[in-house]
C-alpha positions in Angstrom: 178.9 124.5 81.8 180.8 126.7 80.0 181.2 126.0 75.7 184.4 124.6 74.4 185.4 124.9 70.8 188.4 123.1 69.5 189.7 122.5 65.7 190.3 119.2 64.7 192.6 118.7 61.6 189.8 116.3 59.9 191.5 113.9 57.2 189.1 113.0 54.7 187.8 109.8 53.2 190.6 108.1 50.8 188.7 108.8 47.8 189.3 112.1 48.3 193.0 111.8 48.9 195.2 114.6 49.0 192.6 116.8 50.6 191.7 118.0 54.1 189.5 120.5 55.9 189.0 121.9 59.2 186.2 120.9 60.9 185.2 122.8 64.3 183.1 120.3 66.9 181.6 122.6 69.1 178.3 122.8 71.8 175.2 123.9 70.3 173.2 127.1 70.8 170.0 128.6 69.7 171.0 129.5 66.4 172.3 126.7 65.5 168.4 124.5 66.0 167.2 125.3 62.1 170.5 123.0 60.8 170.1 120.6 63.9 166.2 120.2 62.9 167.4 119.4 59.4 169.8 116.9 60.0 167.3 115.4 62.8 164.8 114.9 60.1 167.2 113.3 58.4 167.8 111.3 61.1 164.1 110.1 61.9 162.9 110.1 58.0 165.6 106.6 58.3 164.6 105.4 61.3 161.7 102.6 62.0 159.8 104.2 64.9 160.0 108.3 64.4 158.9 110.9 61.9 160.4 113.9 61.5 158.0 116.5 63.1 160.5 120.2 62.9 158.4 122.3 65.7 158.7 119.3 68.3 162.6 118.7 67.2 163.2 122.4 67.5 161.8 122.3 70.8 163.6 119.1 72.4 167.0 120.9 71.3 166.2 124.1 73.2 165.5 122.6 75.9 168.2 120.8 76.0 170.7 124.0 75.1 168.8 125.9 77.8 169.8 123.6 80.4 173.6 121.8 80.2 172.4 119.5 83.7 170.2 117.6 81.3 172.5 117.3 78.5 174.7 118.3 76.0 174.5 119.1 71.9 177.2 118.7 70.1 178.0 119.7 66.6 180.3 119.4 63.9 180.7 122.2 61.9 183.2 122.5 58.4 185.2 125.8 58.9 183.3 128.9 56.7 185.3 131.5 54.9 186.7 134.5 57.3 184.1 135.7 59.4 181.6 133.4 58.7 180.0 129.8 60.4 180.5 127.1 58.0 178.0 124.4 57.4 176.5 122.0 60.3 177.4 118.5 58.8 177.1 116.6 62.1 175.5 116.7 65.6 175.5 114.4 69.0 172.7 114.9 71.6 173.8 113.2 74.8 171.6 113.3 78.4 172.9 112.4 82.0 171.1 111.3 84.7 172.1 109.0 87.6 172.1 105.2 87.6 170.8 103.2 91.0 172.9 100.0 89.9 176.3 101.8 89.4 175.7 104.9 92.1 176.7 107.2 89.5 176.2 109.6 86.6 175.7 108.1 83.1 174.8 109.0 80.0 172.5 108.3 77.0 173.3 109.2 73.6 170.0 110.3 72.2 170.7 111.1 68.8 173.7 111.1 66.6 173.4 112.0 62.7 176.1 112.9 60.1 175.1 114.6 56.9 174.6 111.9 54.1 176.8 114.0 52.2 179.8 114.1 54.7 179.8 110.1 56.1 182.9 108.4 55.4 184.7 111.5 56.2 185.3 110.8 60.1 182.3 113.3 61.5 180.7 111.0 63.6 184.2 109.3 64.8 184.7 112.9 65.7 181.7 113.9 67.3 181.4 110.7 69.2 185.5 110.5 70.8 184.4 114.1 72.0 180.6 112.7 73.8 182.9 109.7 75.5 185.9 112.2 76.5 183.0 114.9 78.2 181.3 111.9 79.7 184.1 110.6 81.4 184.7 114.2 82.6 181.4 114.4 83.5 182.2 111.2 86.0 179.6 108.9 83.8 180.1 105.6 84.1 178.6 104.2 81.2 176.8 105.6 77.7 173.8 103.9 76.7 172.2 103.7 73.0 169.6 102.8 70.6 170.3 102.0 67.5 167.4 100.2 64.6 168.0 96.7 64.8 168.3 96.8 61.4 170.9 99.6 61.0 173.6 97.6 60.9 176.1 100.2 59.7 175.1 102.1 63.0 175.6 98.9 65.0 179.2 98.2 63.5 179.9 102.2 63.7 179.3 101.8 67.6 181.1 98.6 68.1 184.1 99.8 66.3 184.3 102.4 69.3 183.8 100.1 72.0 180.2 99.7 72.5 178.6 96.4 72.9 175.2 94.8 72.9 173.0 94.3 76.2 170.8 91.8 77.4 168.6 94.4 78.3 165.2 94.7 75.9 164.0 98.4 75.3 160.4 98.6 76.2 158.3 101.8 75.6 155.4 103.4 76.9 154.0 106.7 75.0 152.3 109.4 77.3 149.8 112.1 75.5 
């Protein structure tokens, strides 16, 4: 799958009125797994059933970049002076695999973060139109995610954009 890279005039939050930025959402690579790392840990230092553990993060995310079949990483990135990458505010990690009920691709959404400095500034509305718009490329028929059930914000984020609760129940079984 080959990279795309798009700017997207990004219109920030009303308290900063009268100001914008670029912001570039792009797919991930290698160098890019130190900021990813840093905004997972972010990620998992909120959440009720993960810790942040860097080597294991930095290793999921390669993986992932190494092989586009399994998934996709996306980032959001705020343009850098001439010449250089700006700063990774953002990031998406989406997986596909194949569901039995629907007889066809689908999609989880593993992980989505936005830097606590940059929320309210449209990053994750960003990040997340582009996951839905390469899923339905992609042919997937549905996206599927976990959110805290008591991260409300995230639950009103997601059903803002469409998504909707499930009568499913997640169950979990951990392999060592």
């Amino acid at each position: 799958m080959k990279a795309f890279h798009f700017f997207i005039h990004l219109f920030l939050h009303p308290l900063n009125a009268g100001s914008h930025s670029q912001m570039l959402i792009e797919t991930a690579s290698a160098a890019d797994i130190p900021a990813l790392s840093a905004l997972l840990a972010e990620l998992f230092s909120q959440e009720q059933e993960f810790t942040p553990d860097s080597e294991a993060q930095s290793r999921g995310l390669l993986t992932i970049i190494n092989n586009p079949d399994v998934g996709i990483i996306l980032l959001a990135r705020r343009n850098g002076k001439t010449g250089q990458m700006g700063q990774v505010v953002g990031m998406l990690n989406m997986l596909f695999t194949v569901s039995t009920a629907l007889g066809a691709p689908v999609a989880l959404l593993e992980d989505m973060v936005v830097s606590s400095a940059c929320r309210r500034e449209l990053v994750g509305t960003r990040l997340l139109t582009e996951a839905i718009s390469l899923a339905r490329d992609r042919g997937c028929k549905r996206i599927t995610l976990l959110t805290d059930s008591a991260n409300k914000a995230a639950q009103k984020f997601y059903s803002r954009h469409g998504f909707t609760t499930s009568a499913m129940l997640p169950m979990r079984l951990t392999l060592d």
